[in-house]
N, C-alpha and C positions, 0 to 999 in steps of 0.2 A: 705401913702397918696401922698408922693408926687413922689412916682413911677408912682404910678398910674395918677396922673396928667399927668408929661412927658408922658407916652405912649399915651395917648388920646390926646393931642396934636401932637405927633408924627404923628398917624392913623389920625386928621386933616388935617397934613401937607402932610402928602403922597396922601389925598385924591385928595387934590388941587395940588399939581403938576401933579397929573395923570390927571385931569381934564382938564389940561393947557395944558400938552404934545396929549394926544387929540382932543384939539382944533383946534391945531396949526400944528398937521400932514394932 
């Protein structure tokens, strides 16, 4: 379980930086 937490928090977090490096190019 809490593998699986960490990675779906991970796959969050990369969403939003890719989100913000998009923005901001």
């Amino acid at each position: 379980v809490k593998v699986g937490l960490g990675k779906q928090l991970l796959q969050k977090w990369f969403l939003m930086k890719l989100k913000n490096n998009s923005g901001t190019a």
